[in-house]
C-alpha positions in Angstrom: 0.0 0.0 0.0 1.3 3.4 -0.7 2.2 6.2 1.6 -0.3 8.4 0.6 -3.3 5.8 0.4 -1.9 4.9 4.4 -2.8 8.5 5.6 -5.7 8.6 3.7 -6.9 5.5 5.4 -5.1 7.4 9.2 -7.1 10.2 8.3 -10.6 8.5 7.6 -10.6 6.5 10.6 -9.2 9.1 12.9 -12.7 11.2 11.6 -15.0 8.3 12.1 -13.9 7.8 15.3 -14.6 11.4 16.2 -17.8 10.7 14.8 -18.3 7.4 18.0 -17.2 9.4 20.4 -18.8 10.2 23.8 -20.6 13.5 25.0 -18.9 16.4 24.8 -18.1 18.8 28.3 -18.8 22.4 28.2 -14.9 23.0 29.8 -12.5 22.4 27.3 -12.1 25.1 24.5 -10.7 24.0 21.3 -10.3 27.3 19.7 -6.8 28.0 20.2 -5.4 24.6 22.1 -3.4 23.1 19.4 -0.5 24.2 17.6 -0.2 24.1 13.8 -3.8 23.1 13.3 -7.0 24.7 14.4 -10.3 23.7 16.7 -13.7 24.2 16.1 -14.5 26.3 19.0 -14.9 30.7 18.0 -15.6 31.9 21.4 -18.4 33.7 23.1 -20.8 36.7 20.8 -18.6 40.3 21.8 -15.6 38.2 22.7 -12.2 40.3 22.1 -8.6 38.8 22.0 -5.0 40.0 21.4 -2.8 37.4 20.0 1.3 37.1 19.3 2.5 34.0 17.7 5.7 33.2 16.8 6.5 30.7 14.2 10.3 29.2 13.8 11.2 27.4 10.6 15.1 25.5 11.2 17.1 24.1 8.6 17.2 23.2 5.4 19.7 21.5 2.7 22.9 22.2 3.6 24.5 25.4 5.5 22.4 27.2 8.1 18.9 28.4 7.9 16.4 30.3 10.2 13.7 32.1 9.4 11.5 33.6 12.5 8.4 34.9 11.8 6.3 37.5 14.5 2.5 38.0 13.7 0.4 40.0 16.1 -3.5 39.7 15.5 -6.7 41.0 17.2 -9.6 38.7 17.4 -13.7 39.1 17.8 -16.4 37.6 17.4 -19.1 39.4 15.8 -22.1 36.8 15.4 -22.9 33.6 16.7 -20.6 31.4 14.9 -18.5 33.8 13.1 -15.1 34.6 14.1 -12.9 37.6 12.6 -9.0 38.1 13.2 -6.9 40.7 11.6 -2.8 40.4 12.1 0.4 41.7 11.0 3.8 40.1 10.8 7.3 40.9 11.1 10.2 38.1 9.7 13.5 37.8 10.1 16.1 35.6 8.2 19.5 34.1 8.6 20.5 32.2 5.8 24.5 31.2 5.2 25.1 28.4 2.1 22.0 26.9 1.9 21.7 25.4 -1.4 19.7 26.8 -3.7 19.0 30.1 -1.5 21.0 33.1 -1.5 22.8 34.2 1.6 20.9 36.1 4.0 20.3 38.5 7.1 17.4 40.6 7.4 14.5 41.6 10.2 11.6 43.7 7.6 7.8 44.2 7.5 6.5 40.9 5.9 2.9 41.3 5.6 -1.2 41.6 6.5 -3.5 39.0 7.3 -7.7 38.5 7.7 -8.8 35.0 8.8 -12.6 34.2 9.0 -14.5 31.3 10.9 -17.4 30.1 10.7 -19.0 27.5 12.9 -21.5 25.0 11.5 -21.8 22.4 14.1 -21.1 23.0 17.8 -19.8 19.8 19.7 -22.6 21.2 22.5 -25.4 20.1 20.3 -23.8 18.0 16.9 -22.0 14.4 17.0 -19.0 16.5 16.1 -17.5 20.4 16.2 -17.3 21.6 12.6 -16.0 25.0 11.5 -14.7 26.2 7.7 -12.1 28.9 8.1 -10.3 30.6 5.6 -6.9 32.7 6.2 -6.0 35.2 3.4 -2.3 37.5 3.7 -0.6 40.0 1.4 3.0 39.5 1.7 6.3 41.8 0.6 8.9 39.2 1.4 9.2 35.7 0.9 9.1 33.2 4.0 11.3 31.0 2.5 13.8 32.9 0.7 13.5 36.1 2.0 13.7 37.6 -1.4 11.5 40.7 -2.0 8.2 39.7 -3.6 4.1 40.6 -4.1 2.2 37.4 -2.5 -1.1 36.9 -2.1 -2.6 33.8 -0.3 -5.5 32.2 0.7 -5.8 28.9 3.0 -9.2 27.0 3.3 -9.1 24.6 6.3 -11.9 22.1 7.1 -11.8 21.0 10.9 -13.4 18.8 13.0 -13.0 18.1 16.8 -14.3 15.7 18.9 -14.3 15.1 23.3 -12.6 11.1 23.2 -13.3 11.6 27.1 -15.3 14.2 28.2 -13.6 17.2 30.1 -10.2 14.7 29.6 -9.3 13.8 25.7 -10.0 15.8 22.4 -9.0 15.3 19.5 -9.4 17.0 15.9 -8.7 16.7 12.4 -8.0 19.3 9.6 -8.4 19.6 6.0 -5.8 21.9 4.4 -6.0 23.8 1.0 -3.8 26.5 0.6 -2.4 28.7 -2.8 -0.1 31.3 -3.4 -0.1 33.7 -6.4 4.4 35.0 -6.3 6.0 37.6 -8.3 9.7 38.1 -7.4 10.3 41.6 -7.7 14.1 41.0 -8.2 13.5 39.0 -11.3 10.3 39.8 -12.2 9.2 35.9 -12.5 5.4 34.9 -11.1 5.0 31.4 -10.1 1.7 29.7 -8.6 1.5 26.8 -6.3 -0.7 24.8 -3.8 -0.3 22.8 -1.1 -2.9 20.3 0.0 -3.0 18.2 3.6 -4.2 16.6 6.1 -3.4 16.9 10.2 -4.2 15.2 13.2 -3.7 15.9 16.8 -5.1 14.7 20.0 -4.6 16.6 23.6 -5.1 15.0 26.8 -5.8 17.5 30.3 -3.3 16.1 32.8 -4.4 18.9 35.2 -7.4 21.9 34.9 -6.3 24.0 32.3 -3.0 22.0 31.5 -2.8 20.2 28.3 -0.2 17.8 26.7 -0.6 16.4 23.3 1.0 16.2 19.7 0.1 16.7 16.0 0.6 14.8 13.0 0.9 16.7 9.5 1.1 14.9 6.1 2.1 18.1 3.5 1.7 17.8 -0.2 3.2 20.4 -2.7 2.2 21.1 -5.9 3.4 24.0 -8.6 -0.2 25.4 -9.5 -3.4 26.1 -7.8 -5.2 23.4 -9.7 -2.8 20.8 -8.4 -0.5 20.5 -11.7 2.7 19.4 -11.4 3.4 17.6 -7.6 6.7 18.4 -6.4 7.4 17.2 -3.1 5.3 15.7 0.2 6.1 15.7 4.2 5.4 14.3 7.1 5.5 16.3 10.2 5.0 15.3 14.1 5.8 16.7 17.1 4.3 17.6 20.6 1.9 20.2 22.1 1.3 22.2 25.4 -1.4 24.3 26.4 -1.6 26.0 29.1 -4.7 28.5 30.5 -2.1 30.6 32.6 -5.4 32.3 33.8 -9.0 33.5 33.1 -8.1 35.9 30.1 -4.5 34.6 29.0 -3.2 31.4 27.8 -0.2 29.5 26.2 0.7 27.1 23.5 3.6 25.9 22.4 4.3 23.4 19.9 7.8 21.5 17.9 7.3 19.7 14.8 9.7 17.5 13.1 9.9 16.1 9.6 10.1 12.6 10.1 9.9 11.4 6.9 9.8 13.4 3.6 10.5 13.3 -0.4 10.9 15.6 -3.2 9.0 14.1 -6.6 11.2 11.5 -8.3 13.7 11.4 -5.2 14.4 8.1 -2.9 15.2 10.5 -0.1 14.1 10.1 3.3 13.8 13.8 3.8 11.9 16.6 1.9 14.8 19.9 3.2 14.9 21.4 -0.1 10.6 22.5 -0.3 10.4 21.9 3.6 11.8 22.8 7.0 13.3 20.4 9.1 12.3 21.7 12.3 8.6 24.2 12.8 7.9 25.6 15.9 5.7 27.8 17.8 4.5 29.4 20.4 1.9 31.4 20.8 -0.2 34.0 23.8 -3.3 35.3 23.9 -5.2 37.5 26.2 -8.8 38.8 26.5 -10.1 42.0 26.5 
């Protein structure tokens, strides 16, 4: 059986078995408890939040590679169901002999975000939490090469969370589409790709407001928005901590590591040329 048809077969049973699950409690909040991926939960109607996340992206082929990327976004929820966030991002780069990527060291103004949600089943009332959420940004620098560019991207995510154990074990599932439209200002080329996916995680409170978890991502990435030419695909997994350091703030933190990976038409084990080796985050919120 192939790689691919194996996940496909992970990620169909891992959503039936949200589907069987037991009742859900009314304690555990989804919305911002895992790292890479997303919950179902939006939060209360009026609801205000400041976020800063931090995303780390560590080597690649050859040399040394960093790329650290700030975002700070304000949250709310409008509507019953719909949730709105706005952000902005700093990045900085170090990048020394990496194949294939000029060498590097810059801190600039990357971008602008808006990410809607919208809820169509709550966990309260459905068999399972269902929300559709799509993130779009404008970007002025690459977050790979740190070349200066015009981006514009949109990602569509389809997520599903279920209570395994009421008020003890959740777990979700995500459905990744996400396309980029690139012109490199430098040398005026414009490229177009996509990547499609599929992630699970499940978290487990080891103490009130204390979770401990980990994700799985399988990555697939393609050169065009219709899928056209498939280029390379990656398997990431790592852990997750959430912690609800009180009433209005909270803390996650996640590390994901490409365990297996391959660039199209390559025997490799590892994907480092269209992928990272090492993702990480960390991220705080606060209400307001």
């Amino acid at each position: 059986m192939s790689f691919r048809a194996t996940m496909l077969r992970v990620a169909t049973v891992c959503f039936f078995t949200l589907l069987a699950a037991g009742a859900r409690a009314d304690d555990i909040d989804t919305e911002h408890m895992f790292g890479f991926m997303i919950g179902t939960d939006i939060g209360h109607v009026g609801e205000r939040e400041f976020q800063t996340e931090t995303t780390g992206r560590f080597s690649r082929n050859g040399g040394s590679y960093r790329a650290v990327t700030q975002e700070f976004e304000a949250e709310f929820v409008p509507a019953r169901n719909v949730r709105v966030e706005l952000g902005g991002a700093f990045v900085a780069h170090q990048i020394a002999g990496v194949t294939g990527l000029d060498d590097r060291r810059q801190l600039t103004w990357q971008g602008l975000s808006l990410d809607l949600r919208y809820r169509f089943l709550d966990r309260e009332t459905a068999p399972f939490g269902l929300t559709f959420a799509v993130e779009s940004h404008a970007d002025r620098v690459d977050e790979t090469t740190a070349a200066r560019i015009r981006n514009f991207g949109t990602e569509f995510t389809l997520a599903f969370d279920r209570e395994l154990v009421p008020s003890f074990l959740v777990a979700a599932l995500n459905f990744i589409y996400q396309l980029e439209w690139t012109r490199f200002l430098g040398s005026r080329a414009a490229e177009q790709e996509a990547t499609v996916g599929a992630a699970v995680g499940v978290m487990a409170q080891i103490r009130p407001g204390v979770f401990l978890g980990g994700e799985a991502r399988y990555l697939r990435y393609y050169q065009g928005i219709g899928l056209n030419e498939f280029e390379a695909q990656a398997l990431f997994i790592g852990p997750v901590a959430y912690l609800q350091l009180s009433e209005r703030s909270r803390l996650t933190a996640t590390w994901s590591v490409q365990a297996w990976g391959r660039p199209a038409g390559s025997v490799a084990a590892l994907d480092l040329v269209n992928f990272e080796r090492h993702q990480a985050r960390l991220v705080f919120g606060v209400n307001f």
